[in-house]
One Martini backbone bead per residue (centre of mass of N, CA, C, O) as a GRO file, in nm:
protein
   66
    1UNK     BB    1   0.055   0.067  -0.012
    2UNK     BB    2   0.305   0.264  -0.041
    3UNK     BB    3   0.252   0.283  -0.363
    4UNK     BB    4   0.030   0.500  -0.394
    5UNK     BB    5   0.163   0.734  -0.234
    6UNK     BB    6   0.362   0.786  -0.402
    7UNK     BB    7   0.445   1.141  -0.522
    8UNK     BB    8   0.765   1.264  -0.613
    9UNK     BB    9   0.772   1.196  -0.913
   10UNK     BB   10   0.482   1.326  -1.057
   11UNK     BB   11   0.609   1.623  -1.172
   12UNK     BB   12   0.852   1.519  -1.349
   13UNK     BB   13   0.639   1.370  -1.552
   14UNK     BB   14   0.508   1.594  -1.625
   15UNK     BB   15   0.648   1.748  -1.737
   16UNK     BB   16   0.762   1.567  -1.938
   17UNK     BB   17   0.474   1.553  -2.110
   18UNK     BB   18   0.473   1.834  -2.175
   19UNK     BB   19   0.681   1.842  -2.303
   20UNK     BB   20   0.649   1.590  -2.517
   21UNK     BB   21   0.415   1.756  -2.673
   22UNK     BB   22   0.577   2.012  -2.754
   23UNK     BB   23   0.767   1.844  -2.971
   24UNK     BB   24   0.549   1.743  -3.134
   25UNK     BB   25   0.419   2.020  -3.213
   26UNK     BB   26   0.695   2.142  -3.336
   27UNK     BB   27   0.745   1.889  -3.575
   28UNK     BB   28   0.463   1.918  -3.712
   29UNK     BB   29   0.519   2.249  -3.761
   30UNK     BB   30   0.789   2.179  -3.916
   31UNK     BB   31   0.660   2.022  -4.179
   32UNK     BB   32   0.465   2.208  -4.259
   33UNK     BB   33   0.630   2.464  -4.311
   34UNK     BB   34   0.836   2.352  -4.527
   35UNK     BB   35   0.648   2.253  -4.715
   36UNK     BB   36   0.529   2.488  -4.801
   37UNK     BB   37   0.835   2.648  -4.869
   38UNK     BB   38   0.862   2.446  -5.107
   39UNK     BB   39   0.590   2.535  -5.272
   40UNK     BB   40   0.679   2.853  -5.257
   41UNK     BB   41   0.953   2.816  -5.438
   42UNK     BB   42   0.837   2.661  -5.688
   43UNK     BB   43   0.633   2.925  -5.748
   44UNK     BB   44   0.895   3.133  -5.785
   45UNK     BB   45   1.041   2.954  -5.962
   46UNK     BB   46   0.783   2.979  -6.200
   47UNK     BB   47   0.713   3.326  -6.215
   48UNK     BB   48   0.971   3.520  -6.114
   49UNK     BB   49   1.192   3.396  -6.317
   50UNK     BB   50   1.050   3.453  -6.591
   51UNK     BB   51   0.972   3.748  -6.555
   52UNK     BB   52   1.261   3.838  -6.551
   53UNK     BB   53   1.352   3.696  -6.824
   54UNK     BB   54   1.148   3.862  -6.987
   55UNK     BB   55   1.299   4.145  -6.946
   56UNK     BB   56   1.554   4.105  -6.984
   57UNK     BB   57   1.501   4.030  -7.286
   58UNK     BB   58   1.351   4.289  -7.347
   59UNK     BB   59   1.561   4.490  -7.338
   60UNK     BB   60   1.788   4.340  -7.498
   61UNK     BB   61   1.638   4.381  -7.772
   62UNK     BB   62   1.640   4.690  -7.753
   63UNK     BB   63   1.942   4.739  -7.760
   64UNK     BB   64   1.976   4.549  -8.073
   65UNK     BB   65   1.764   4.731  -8.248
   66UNK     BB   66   1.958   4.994  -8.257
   0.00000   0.00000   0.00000
């Protein structure tokens, strides 16, 4: 019966719980947000890299035409 009174250790495994329920949930969120971010990397390489090369070749063409 003396283990059941036993509460000496209680508070550090709630700590330890409570750490590692927000660790799991720091690398939850930072797995979606990489996600985006290499999304977000391929959207804007294929649309203001276009844009950005079709300036300059713009330009390019003015210059060469004169």
């Amino acid at each position: 019966m003396g283990m059941l009174k036993e509460e000496s250790g209680q508070g550090a495994a709630e700590l330890i719980l409570i750490f590692g329920g927000i660790i799991v949930i720091a690398i939850i969120a930072a797995i979606y947000y990489r996600n985006y971010l290499v999304g977000m990397g391929s959207e804007i390489n294929k649309t203001d890299v276009k844009n950005i090369n079709d300036s300059l070749t713009n330009l390019a063409n003015k210059f060469n035409s004169n």
